[in-house]
N, C-alpha and C positions, 0 to 999 in steps of 0.2 A: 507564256502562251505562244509567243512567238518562235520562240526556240523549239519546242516540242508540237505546237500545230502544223507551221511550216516549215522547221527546220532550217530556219534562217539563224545566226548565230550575232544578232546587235545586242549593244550595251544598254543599259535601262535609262539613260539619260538620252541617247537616240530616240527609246521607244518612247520618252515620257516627250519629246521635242515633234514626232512624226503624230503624238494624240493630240497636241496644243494643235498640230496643222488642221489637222481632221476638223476639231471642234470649230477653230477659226472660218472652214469651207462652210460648215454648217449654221454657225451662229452669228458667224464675222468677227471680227478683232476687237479687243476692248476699248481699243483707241475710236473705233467707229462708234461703239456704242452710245463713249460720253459723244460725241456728236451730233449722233441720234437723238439724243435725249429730249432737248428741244420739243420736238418734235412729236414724239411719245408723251410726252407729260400733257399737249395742246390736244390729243385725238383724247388721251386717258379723262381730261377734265369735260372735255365734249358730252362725253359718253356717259359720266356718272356726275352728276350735276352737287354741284356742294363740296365736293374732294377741294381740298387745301392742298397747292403745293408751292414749291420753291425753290431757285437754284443759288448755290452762292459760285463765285469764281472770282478767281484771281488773276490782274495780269503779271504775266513776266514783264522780263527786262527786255525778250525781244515783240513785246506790246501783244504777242498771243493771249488768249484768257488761257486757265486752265482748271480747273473742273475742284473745286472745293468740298462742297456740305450737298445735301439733297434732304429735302422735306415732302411727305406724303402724309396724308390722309383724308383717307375715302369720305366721300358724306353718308356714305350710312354708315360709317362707323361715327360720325360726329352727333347725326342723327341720334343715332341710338345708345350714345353717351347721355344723352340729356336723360334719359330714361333710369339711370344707373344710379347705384350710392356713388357719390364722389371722392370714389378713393379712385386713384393713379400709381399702379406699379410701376416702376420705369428700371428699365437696364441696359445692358451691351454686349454684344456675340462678334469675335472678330470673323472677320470675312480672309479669306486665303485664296481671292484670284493674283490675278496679273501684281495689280497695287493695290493688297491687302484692304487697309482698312477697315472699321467698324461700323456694324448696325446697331443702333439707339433704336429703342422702343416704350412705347408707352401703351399700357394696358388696362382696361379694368375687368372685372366679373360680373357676369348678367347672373337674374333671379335665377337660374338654375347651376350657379355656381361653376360655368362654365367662362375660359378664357373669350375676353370681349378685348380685339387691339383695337386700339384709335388713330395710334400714329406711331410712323418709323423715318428715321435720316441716316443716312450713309453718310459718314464720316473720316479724316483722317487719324482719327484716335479719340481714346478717353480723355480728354484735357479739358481745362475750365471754357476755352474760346467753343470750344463743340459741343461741349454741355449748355452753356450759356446761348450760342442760336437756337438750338433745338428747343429749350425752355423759354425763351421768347416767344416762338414759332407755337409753343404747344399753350400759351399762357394768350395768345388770339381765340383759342379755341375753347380754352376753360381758363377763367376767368382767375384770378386770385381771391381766394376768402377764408372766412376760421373753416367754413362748413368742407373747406376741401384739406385731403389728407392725402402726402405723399409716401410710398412703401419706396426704401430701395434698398442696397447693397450698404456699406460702410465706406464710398469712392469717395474721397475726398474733393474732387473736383464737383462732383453731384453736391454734394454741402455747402460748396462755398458759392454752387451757383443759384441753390436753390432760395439761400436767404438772400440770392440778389434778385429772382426773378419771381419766387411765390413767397415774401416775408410772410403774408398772413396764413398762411396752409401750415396746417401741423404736418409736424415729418416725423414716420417711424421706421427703426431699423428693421433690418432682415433677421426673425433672429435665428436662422438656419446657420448663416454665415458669420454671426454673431459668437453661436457656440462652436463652430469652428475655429475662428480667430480665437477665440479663447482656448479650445482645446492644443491648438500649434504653438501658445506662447505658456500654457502652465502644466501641460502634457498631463490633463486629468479628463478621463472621460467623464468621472462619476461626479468631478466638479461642474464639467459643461452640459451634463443632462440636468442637475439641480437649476445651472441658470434656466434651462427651457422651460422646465418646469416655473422655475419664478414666472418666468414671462407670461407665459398661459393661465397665470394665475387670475383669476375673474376679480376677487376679494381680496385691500389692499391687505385683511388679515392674515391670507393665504400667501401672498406675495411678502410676508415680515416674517412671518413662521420658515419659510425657505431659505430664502434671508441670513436668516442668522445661523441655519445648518449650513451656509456657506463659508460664514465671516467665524465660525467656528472652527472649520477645515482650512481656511489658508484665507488672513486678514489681506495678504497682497493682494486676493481677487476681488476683495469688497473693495478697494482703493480702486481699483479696474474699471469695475461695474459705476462707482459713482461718479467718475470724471467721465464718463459716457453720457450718466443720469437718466434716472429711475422711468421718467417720465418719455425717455427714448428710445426703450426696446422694452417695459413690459405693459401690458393689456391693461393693469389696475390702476398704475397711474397717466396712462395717456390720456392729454389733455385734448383732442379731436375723437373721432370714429375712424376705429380701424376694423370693426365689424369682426369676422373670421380671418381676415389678411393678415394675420400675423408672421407671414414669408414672403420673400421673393417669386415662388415657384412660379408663378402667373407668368413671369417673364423669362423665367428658366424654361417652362414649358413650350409657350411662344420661341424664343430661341432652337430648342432641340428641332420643335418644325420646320422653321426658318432654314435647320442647317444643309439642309439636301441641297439648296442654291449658293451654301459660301460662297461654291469655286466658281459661281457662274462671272459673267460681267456683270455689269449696273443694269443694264438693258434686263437680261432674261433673269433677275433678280425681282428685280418691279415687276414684271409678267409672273412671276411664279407666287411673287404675296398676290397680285389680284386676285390670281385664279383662285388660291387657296380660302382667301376671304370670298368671295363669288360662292364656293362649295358650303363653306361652314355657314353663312346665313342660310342660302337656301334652305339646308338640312335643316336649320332650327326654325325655320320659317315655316315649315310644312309641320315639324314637331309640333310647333305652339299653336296653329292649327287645329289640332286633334286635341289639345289640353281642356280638359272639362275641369272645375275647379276652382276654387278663389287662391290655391298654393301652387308653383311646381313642383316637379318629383320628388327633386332634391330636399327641398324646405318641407316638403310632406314627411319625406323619410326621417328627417331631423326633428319634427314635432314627434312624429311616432317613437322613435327611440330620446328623445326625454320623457315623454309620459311612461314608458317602461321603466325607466330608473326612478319614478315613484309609485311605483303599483303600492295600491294597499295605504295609502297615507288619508288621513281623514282632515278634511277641510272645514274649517268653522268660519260664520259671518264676525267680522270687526266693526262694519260699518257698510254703506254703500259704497260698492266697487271695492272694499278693503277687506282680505281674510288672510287666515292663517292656517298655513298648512303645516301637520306634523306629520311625521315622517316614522316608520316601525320601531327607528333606533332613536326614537323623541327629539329629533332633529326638528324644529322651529324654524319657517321660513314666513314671511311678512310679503304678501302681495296687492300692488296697487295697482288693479286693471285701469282705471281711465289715467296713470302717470304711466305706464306700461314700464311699473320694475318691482323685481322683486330682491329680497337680501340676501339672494344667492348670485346675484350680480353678472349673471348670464343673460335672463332677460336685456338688462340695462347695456350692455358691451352688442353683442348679436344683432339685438333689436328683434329676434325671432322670439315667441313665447316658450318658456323653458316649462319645464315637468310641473311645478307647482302655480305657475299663470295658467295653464291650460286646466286644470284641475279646478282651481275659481273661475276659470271663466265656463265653465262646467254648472258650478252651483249657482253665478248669478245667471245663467239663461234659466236652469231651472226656477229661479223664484221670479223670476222677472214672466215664467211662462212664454217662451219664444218660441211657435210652432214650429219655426224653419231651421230651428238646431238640434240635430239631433246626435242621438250618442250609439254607435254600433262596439260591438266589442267583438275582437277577432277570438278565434281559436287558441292562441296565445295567453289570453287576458287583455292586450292593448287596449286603453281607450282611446277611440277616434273621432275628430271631428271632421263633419262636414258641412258646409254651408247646402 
C-alpha cells in the first residue's frame, strides 16, 4: 500500500515497525498497559459489582515485580453460572502481541444452547503452574463436587492439574480432538469416525456393537481407546453429566471471538472481552424478554425433531407413569415419566424428553385429563406440546 499509494519505496519490516508506532500513539505501549492495569481492574470491579479478579507477579533480581498470570470474571457471568447445568469447558488461544502469551478460558452453555463464558486468565503458557492458578482461581467460584463435569482438550498439564484442583468433578475428553489425535497416529479416517461415533453412542449396547467393528479393523486402536478408558471420551459410559458437551467447540468458539484482540496488549484485551460480553447479554436479555413458554427455542426445536423421528408409534399404559412405546419397525422402548428415562437412553444423557417420553407424556395428560395440555399438530404431522 505504501509503495503503490504513495510511492514511497520501504521495506516491510519498516512498514510493520512505523504501524507498531502508530498503534503505540494510539493505544500506548504494552509496557504502560501492564502498569495500567492496577488501575483498570479497581474502576472494572467498581462498575460491575461481583466480577472476581486477580494479579499474580513476580519480583526480579533488580526487586521490580513483573507482570505474571491475570484472572477475570465478571459477576454476571458468575451470577449467571449458578443458573446453568454444571459442566465447564475450558481451553487456551495463544495471544501474539508484544510478549505473546496465552488466554485460558472457562465456559459453559445457557438453556438456549448458546456459549455462556465465566472466566478468562492471561498467561505465560499452557504449563501445569498456569493451569493450576487458574483452576484454583476458578475452583473460588465453582465449587468442587461429583455433580460438576469438566470438558477439555487431551493437555496433559489440564489433567494433572485438574485431579489436583477439582478431584471430585468428573472430566471428559474432547472427542473432536480425540478423533484427530487418532486419525494423525493411525492414518484411518474411517477408523476415527467409527470412534465418534462410539462416543455419541447413548446405549452402552450401541457403544459395544461399534466397539468391536473397531477391534475388528485394527486391535492396536482398541489398545488406544482403553488406556484412555471407556468412561473418558464416550457418552454411555460417563460416570457424571455431560448432557450435549460432548466437544470442546464452546471454547473453540469463544476463542475464534476472542481472536480479533490477540495482537492487542493486556489493557485493550480486557476492554474488548467486556465489551463483547456487555453486547451478548444484553442481546439475550431483551431475547428472553420476548420468550413465551415453559422451553427455549432451541430445546423447542430439539423436542419437535424427536417427536418427528417417532411419528406413527403407538403407546401403551405399563403402569402409572410407565409405558411402552413401539415403533413402525417393532422397535420397543420402556419409558419412566416421573424417573425421566427411557431405554433409548437419550432421555437419560440430555436430560431433554426424547420422541417416545414425549409421546407418554402425551397419553398420561390425556388420562390423567389435564385441561392446560394441549396437543396441536402442524402441517407436517409434528406433535407438539404446549404448556
Amino acid at each position: 500500500m505504501v509503495l503503490e499509494e504513495l510511492r514511497v519505496d520501504a521495506s516491510y519490516s519498516k512498514c510493520w515497525r512505523a504501524k507498531g508506532k502508530a498503534l503505540e500513539g494510539i493505544f500506548g505501549s504494552d509496557d504502560e498497559s501492564y502498569e495500567d492495569l492496577p488501575c483498570y481492574v479497581h474502576v472494572l470491579k467498581e462498575a460491575n459489582p461481583g466480577t472476581v479478579t486477580d494479579i499474580k507477579t513476580e519480583v526480579m533480581e533488580d526487586e521490580r515485580e513483573r507482570f505474571l498470570y491475570k484472572f477475570l470474571a465478571f459477576g454476571a457471568s458468575i451470577e449467571g453460572f449458578k443458573k446453568l447445568r454444571r459442566v465447564l469447558v475450558v481451553g487456551g488461544t495463544h495471544l501474539n502481541g508484544k510478549y505473546n502469551g496465552v488466554l485460558l478460558t472457562a465456559s459453559g452453555q445457557d438453556v438456549n444452547f448458546q456459549v455462556f463464558p465465566l472466566a478468562f486468565a492471561v498467561v505465560d503458557s499452557e504449563n501445569d503452574d498456569a493451569w493450576t492458578w487458574f483452576f484454583e482461581k476458578l475452583e473460588r467460584i465453582i465449587a468442587d463436587s461429583k455433580s460438576l463435569t469438566i470438558i477439555s482438550y487431551r493437555n496433559s498439564s489440564i489433567y494433572t492439574t485438574k485431579k489436583r484442583v477439582f478431584p471430585m468433578a468428573h472430566h471428559g475428553a474432547c472427542i473432536v480432538h480425540l478423533a484427530r489425535n487418532f486419525n494423525a497416529k493411525f492414518h484411518n479416517k474411517v477408523l476415527a469416525q467409527l470412534v465418534t461415533n462410539a462416543a455419541f453412542a447413548n446405549k452402552v449396547t450401541g457403544y459395544q456393537d461399534i466397539y468391536r467393528q473397531i477391534k475388528a479393523k485394527n486391535a492396536n486402536c482398541v489398545a488406544y481407546l482403553d488406556k484412555i478408558g471407556a468412561a473418558h471420551w464416550s457418552r454411555a459410559y460417563f460416570q457424571g453429566n455431560r448432557y450435549n458437551l460432548m466437544t470442546s467447540n464452546i471454547a473453540e468458539s469463544l476463542n475464534n471471538v476472542v481472536g480479533k484482540a490477540r495482537s492487542c496488549h493486556i489493557f485493550e484485551l480486557l476492554k474488548y472481552i467486556h465489551a463483547m460480553l456487555s453486547r451478548w447479554f444484553s442481546a439475550r436479555r431483551k431475547i428472553s424478554g420476548k420468550q413465551r413458554g415453559l422451553t427455549t427455542p432451541e430445546v423447542d426445536k430439539q423436542m419437535q425433531k424427536n417427536v418427528v423421528g417417532v411419528k406413527g408409534s403407538k403407546v401403551g399404559t405399563i403402569s402409572s407413569w410407565s409405558y411402552e412405546v413401539v415403533g413402525l419397525l417393532n422397535g420397543r422402548h420402556h419409558v419412566l415419566l416421573d424417573m425421566k428415562q427411557c431405554s433409548c437412553k437419550l432421555y437419560d444423557r440430555l436430560k431433554i424428553p426424547c420422541g417416545h417420553a414425549l409421546l407418554a407424556l402425551i397419553r398420561e395428560a390425556s388420562l390423567l385429563g389435564l385441561w392446560w395440555l394441549t396437543v396441536t399438530r402442524q402441517k407436517h404431522g409434528d406433535v407438539l406440546m404446549k404448556g
